[in-house]
N, C-alpha and C positions, 0 to 999 in steps of 0.2 A: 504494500500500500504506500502510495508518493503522498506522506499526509504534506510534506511542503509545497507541491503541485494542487493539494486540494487550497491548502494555505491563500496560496497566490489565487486560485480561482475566486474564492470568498472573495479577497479582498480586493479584485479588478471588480467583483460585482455591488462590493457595498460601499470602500474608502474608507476614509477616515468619520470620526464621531461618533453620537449618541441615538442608538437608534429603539425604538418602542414599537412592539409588534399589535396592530389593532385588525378591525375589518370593517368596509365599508359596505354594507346590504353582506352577503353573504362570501366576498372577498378577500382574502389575506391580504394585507400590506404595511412591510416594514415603512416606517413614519421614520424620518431624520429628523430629531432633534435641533434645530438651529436658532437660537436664540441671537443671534446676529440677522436673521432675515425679519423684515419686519412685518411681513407678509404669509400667508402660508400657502404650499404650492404644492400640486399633481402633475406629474407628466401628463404630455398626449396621449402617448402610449399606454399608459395605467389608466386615464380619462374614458379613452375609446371601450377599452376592455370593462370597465365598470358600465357602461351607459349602452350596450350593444344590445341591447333587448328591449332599452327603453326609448334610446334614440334623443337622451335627455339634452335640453337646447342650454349654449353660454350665455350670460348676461353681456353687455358690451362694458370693457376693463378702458377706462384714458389715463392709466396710470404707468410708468415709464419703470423699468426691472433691469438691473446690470447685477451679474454675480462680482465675485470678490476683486476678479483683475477689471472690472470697468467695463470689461464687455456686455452691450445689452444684449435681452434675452425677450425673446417677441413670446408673447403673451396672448393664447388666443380668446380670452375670457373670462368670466368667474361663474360658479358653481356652489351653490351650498350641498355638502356631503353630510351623512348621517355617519358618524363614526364612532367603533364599539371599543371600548377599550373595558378588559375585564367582565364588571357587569353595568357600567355605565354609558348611553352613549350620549353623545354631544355634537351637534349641529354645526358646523365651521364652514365659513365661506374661504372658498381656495381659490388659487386664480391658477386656470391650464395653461403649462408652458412649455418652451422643449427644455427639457432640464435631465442627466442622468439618472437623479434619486427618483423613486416610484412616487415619492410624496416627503413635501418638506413641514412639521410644523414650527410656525416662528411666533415671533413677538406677540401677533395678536390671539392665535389659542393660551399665547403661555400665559398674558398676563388675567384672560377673561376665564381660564378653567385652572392653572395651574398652582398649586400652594406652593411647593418647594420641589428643585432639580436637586437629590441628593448625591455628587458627583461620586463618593468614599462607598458607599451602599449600592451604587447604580443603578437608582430609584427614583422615579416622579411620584409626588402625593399630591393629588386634585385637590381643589376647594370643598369636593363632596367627601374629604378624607380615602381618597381609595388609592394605595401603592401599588404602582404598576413599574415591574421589573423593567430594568433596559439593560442592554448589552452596547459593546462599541464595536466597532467595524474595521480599522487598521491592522492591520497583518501583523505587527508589533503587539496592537494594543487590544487584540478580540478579547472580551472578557465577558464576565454577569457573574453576578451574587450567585454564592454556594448558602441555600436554607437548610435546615434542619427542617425534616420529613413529618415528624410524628414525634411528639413527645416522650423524651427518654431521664429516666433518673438511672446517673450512677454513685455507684454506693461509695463510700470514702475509700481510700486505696484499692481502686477498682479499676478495671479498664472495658469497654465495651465499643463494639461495632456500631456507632449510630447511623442510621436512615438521613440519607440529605437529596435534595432535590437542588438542580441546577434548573433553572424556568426557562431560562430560553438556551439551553443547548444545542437545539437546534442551530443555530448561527454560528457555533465553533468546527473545531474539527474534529474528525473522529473520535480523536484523544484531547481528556482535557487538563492543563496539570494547575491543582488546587491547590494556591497556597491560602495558608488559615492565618486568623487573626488572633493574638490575646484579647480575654476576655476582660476588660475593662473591671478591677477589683476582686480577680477570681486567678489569681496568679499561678496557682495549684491544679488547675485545668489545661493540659495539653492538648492540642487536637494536632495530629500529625499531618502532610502535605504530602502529595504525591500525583501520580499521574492516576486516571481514570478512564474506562473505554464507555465512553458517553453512549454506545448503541447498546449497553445492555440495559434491560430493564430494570432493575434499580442497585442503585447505588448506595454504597459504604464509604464511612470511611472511619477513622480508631481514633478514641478520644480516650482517654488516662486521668483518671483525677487521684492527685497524689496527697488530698486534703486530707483535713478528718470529719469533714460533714458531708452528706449527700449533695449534690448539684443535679440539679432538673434543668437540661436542655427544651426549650419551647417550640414548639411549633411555629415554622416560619422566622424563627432568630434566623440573623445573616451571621455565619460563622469564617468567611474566607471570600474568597472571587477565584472564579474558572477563568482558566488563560484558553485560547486555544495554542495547542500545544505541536510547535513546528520541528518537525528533527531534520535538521542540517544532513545526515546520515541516515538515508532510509536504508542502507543493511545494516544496520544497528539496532537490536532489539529492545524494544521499548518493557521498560517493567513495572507494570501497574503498582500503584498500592492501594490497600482496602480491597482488591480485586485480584484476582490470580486465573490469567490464561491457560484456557484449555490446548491451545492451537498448538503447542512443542510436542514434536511428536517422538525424537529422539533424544533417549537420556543426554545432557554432556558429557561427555568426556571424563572431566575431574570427578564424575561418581561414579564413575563403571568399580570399580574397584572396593568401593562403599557397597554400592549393592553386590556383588558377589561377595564381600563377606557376611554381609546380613543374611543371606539367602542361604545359608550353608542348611537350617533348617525346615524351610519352607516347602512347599512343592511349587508347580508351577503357575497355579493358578495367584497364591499367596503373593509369590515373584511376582506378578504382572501388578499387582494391585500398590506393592511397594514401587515396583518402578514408577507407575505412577503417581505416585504421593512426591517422588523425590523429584522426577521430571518439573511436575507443578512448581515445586517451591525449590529449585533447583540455585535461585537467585542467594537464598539461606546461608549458601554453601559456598565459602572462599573457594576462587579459582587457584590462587595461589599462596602464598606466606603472606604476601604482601598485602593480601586482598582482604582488607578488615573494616568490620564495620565502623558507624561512628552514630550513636544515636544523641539526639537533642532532650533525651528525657532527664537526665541526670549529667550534675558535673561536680567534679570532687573540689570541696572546700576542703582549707587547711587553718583553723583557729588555733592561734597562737598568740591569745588575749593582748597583755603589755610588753612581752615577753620581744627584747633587742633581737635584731639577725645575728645570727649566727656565720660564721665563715671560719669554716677551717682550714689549716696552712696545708697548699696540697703536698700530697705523700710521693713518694718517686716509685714512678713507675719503670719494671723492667725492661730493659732495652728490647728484650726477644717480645714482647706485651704492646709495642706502639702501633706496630704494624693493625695490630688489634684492633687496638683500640682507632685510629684509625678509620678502617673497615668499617666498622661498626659507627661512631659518627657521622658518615659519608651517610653508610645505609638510615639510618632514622632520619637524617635531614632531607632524603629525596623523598619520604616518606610524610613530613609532616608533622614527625614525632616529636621532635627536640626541636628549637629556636636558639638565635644566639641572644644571649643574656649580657645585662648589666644591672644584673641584680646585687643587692648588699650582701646576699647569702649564700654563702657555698659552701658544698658538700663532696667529698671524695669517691669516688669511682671505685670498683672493686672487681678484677676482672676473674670470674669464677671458672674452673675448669669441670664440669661434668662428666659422669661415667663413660659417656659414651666419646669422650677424647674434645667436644666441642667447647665451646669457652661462652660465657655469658654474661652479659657487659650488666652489671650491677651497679646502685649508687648506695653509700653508706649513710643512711638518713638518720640513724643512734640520734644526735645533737639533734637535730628538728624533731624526731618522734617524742624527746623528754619534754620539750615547753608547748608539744601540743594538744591539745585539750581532748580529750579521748571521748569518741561517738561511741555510744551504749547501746545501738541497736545488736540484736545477739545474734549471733551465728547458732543455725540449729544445730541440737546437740545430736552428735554421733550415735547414741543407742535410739534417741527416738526416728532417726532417720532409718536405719536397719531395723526396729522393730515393724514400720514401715511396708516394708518390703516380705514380709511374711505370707505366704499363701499364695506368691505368684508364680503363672507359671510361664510368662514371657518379658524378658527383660530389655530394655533398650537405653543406651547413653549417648550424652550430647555435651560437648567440650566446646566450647567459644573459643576465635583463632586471637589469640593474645587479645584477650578477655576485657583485663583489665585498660587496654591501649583503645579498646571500643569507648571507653567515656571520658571527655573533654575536662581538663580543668579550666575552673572559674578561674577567669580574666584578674583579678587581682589575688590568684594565690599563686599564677605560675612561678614567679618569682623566688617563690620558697624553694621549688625543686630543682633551683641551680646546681650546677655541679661543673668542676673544674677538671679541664683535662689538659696534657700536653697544646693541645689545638684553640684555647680560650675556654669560657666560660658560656654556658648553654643550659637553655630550661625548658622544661617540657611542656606540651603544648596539651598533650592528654595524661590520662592518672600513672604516675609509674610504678612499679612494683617498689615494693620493702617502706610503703608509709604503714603511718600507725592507724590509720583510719581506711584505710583502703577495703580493705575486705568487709568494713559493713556499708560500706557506698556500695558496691559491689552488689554485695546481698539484696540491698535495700532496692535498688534495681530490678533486679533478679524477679525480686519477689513482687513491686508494681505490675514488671511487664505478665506475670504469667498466676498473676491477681485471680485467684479462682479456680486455678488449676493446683496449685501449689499444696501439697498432703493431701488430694483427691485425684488428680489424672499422673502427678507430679514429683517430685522432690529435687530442690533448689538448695544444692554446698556452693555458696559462690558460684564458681564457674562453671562447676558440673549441675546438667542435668540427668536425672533418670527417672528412666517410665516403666513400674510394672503396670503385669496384667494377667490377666485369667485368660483369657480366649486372644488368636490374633486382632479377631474383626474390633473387639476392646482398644487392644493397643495400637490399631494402625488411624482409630478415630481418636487417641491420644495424643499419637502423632501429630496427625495434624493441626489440632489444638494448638500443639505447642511450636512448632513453623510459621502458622499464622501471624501468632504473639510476638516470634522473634522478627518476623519480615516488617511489621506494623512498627516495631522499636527499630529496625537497620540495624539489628543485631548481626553476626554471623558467623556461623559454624566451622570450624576444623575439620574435615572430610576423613583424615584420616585419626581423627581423636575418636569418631562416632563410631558407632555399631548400633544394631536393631536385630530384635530379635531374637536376642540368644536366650540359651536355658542357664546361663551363668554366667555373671560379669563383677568385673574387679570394683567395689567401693567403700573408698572411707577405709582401705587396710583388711576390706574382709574380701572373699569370695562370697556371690549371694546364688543360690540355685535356690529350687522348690522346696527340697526339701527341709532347708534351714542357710547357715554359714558359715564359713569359716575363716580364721586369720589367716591371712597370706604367710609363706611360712618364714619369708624374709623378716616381717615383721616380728613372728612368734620366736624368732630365732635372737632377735636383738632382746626381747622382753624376756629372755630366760636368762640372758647375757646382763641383764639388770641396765640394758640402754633403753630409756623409755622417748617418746618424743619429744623433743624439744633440745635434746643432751647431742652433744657433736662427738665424734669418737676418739679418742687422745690415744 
């Protein structure tokens, strides 16, 4: 689909401005708003087609018409039109001319019918009080009000799909992409933005109230404006939000390997039904390392009351380490991750060597984690999560691709996570690992976006998720549940952290199967050894 060919089409046929869709006798016709004409005007061509049954005669016009550049425009008459807008109609004398627009209203409908042109809303309110939607017409500027459908309460840290109407969609393009507005004293209320395929029959889209009181969305509240939405790249797939395409017919790629290990248990038919689940929400799923989400619902503050920066002298770093270190600042800066700093507080870098020979670039946050003010939200406890898990007999997990680099830090704490390296001083731009409040931002997250699922379809450790279940058809409407939730936040998965399906999967240090659990034995093996967690090995 050329939605930028359809693009262009609209807007050769409408231009620029404010247009209101009404009918004249039993006719459609977009109305151009022009409050610089002072007169109001129907084409020939829109005149003829209205009056062809009835043969309706012009008044004679001695009034003289030039548009904007000074060119006059011959005028073959006047005509009073019955015109409906809504459920009102109103009687206007128009003068027939050759003019592009099918019909112009100007100065004299606006000042004799019109209360207020709400430019921010994109709404006329009459003098009889009745709001009638408009949209605009510029290839840049197509838009209209995004309403709420039907009235919806959501419950305090809650999240829900609500019902929106867009009224005159019709005038955009196929796809429409909805940015939302904050709610005016209701700061606690998200409503997320994204693209929408305006041909289906109705429309969604994800609202998050992260308060602690209910919020009731109204009927007819204007919550955002519809763009029409032009892709510069029509072989570039468009990815709805609130909405999720059936049309992909082949898995990607980056999950062939996901789903043949999920499927190890399955039969064929079970297969098909997962492919399809992952096909669908395929977006979910990093393409690559790189490829991480970034959601708008949460961003990590760093309270640290009166309490002076901190900056510690940096420590030297080993010669065979720079190369490292290095590397790794290049990579997070083409990334997004880190910024460079000239911040009053710095922190030392700690470059860690892991099992598997790799090296991972750490900051030593000790000195900023003691003067900052410790969040009490609780991480759930480890038995009640495994008790949890009891009775089921299909297991699925979901691992975030650098989890915590998905949430943004607040604009006046980046500052704090400076850190000094050979290469200058740099601060991150999203949460970094080894703060003291990280894992219940984290959690707290975690546990808005998947609000309602969470110890019923779900269980939420930080970054892990896991789905038991009793039956597949159980766990694969689980599934999706929990896809939806992460798509709607621009969360996104690790492909190969996940697995689905199994009769037994590693969590929290245990093995969990149907029949019960057990400690992994690495773990069992430290705890006989008297190393319990938290203790390093000397």
């Amino acid at each position: 689909m050329d939605i930028e060919g359809q693009s262009k089409e609209i807007s050769r046929k409408w231009g620029n401005g404010i247009y209101i869709h009404g009918k004249v006798w039993e006719t459609d016709i977009e109305f151009l708003v022009d409050s610089g004409s002072t007169v109001s005007i129907v084409s020939i061509q829109t005149f003829d087609k209205l009056t062809f049954k009835t043969q309706m005669s012009l008044s004679d016009v001695t009034v003289n018409i030039s548009d904007a550049s000074g060119n006059k425009i011959h005028a073959y008459g006047a005509a009073y039109l019955p015109i409906t807008f809504g459920i009102s109609i109103y009687h206007q004398k128009f003068l027939v001319c050759d003019v592009a627009q099918s019909a112009i209203l100007g100065q004299d409908f606006m000042l004799e019918h019109v209360r207020k042109l709400d430019f921010q809303r994109l709404s006329l309110l009459t003098h009889d009080f009745q709001e009638i939607n408009c949209w605009t017409g510029a290839k840049e500027e197509m838009k209209c009000a995004v309403m709420v459908d039907q009235p919806v309460n959501i419950p305090s840290n809650s999240g829900l799909f609500i019902p929106i109407n867009v009224p005159e969609a019709s005038h955009l393009t196929d796809y429409g992409l909805i940015e939302t507005k904050s709610l005016e004293n209701f700061p606690e209320i998200h409503i997320i933005p994204g693209i929408v395929d305006l041909n289906q029959g109705k429309l969604y889209i994800n609202a998050i109230n992260t308060g602690n009181e209910e919020f009731t969305f109204h009927r007819g509240q204007t919550i955002g404006t519809c763009y029409a939405y032009c892709d510069s790249s029509p072989n570039e797939e468009i990815i709805l939000a609130c909405q999720i395409t059936d049309k992909i017919i082949d898995l990607p790629e980056h999950l062939h390997d996901l789903l043949e290990r999920s499927s190890k248990f399955l039969d064929d038919e079970q297969k098909g039904k997962l492919k399809q689940i992952l096909t669908k929400y395929h977006t979910v799923f990093s393409k690559t390392p790189e490829d991480i989400g970034r959601t708008n619902l949460a961003q990590h503050k760093i309270n640290t009351g009166t309490a002076f920066p901190i900056r510690q002298p940096a420590r030297c770093l080993p010669f065979g380490k720079r190369e490292i270190e290095k590397v790794e600042i290049e990579k997070m800066k083409d990334r997004g991750i880190i910024e460079p700093s000239n911040s009053p507080w710095a922190s030392n870098i700690v470059l860690v060597t892991k099992r598997d020979g790799k090296v991972r670039f750490c900051v030593d946050y000790r000195k900023l984690n003691d003067v900052t003010i410790k969040d009490a939200y609780p991480i759930p406890r480890v038995d009640d999560c495994l008790d949890s898990l009891a009775g089921s007999k299909w297991f699925s997990s979901m691992d975030l691709n650098s989890g915590f680099w998905q949430i943004g830090m607040a604009p006046d704490d980046k500052e704090k996570t400076a850190f000094i390296t050979s290469l200058g001083l740099y601060q991150f731009t999203v949460m970094p690992f080894g703060l003291a409040n990280s894992p219940s931002t984290f959690e707290r997250l975690m546990e808005n976006v998947l609000r309602g699922l969470q110890w019923h379809e779900c269980l939420v450790y930080i970054d892990d998720i896991t789905t038991p279940s009793k039956t597949f058809e159980e766990g694969l409407e689980r599934l999706e549940h929990i896809l939806h939730s992460l798509l709607g936040a621009n969360l996104k998965l690790k492909p190969s952290k996940c697995t689905f399906f199994q009769k037994e999967i590693k969590f929290l240090g245990h093995i969990v199967f149907e029949k019960g659990l057990l400690p992994i034995q690495r773990k069992l093996e430290r705890s006989m050894n008297g190393q319990y967690h938290g203790q390093q090995n000397k």
